[in-house]
N, C-alpha and C positions, 0 to 999 in steps of 0.2 A: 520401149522395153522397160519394163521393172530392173527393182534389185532389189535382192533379198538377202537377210543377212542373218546366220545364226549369232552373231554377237551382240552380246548383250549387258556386257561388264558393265560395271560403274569403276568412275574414272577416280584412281585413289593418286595420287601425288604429293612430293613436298619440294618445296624450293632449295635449293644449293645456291649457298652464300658464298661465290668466290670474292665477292666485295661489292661494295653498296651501290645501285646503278638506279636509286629512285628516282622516279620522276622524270628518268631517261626512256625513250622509245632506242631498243636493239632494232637493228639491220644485221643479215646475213649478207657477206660481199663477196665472199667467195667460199669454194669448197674446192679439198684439194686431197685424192685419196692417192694411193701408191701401193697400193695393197698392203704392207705393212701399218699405215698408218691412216688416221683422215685426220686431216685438218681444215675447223670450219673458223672462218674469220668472221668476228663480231664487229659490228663497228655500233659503238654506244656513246651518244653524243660526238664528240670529238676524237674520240680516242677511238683506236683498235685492237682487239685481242684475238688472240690464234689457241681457239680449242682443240688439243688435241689428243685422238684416242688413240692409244696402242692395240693394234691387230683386232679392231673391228669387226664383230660376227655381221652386220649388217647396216646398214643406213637408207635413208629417203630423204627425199627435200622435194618438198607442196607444199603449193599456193595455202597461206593461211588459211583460207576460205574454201578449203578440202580439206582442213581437220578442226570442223566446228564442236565433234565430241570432245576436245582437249579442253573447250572454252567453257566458263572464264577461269576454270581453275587454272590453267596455264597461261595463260594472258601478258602482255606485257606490260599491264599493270602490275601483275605480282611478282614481276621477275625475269629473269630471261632466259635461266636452265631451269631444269628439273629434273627431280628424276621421278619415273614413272612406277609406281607398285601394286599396282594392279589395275587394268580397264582399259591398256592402252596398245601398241603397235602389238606387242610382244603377244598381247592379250587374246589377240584379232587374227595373227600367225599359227596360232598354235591352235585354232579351230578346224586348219588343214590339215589332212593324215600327212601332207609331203613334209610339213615342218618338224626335224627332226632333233631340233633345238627344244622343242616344246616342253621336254622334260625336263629341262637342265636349269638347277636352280641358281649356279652361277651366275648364268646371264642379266645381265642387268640391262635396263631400258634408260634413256634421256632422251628430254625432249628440249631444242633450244629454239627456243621463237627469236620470231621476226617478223617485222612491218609486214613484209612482203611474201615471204617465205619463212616456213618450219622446216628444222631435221629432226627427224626420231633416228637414233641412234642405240643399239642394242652392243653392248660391250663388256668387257669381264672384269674392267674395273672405271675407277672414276677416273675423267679427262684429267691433263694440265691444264695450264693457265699461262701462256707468256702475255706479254704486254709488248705489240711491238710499234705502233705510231700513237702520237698524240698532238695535237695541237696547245697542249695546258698539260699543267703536273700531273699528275697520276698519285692518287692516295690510296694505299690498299690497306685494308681495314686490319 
């Protein structure tokens, strides 16, 4: 069986600098929603951080290698968040009549790679940042 797809954006993105993780490959370790909140745990090198979004309009989490129109602008060569502005989850949603977010220009998109797994994260404002294990100091920029 086919698939066919009226989507067809190009993928606009920029990075979000919560602090410098060059040269580091992220891991997603856990995810952890409650309906008021999600929180996705990064683990980058040694260290762990807990992103977290307040009252979430939506989220996913797939295998890197089911979101290869993300690459390499989202790659974890260039970073480990993002935010998406156009050509992305939000982009691909709103080609549906049921999606009724589609017009709503608050909504904002992020995407947080990982080795293994990606989140696309759709939310109305930007994540936190706590810092909660480490094996070595922690310097934030």
């Amino acid at each position: 069986m086919g698939v066919s797809s009226t989507w067809s954006s190009i993928l606009k993105s920029r990075v979000i600098d919560l602090f410098d993780a060059e040269n580091h490959v992220s891991e997603i370790v856990n995810i952890n929603f409650d309906i008021d909140t999600l929180i996705i745990t990064v683990k980058i090198a040694s260290d762990e951080f807990d992103l977290s979004f307040d009252s979430p309009a939506g989220f996913r989490a797939l295998d890197e290698g089911d979101l290869l129109e993300f690459w390499p602008d989202c790659s974890t060569q260039n970073g480990w968040l993002f935010e998406i502005e156009s050509g992305g989850w939000f982009s691909f949603e709103s080609n549906r009549s049921g999606f009724l977010s589609a017009t709503n220009s608050e909504l904002k998109e992020f995407f947080v790679t990982g080795a293994n797994y990606c989140v696309n994260v759709l939310s109305w404002e930007m994540p936190s940042l706590k810092h909660v294990a480490a094996n070595k100091a922690f310097k934030r920029n």
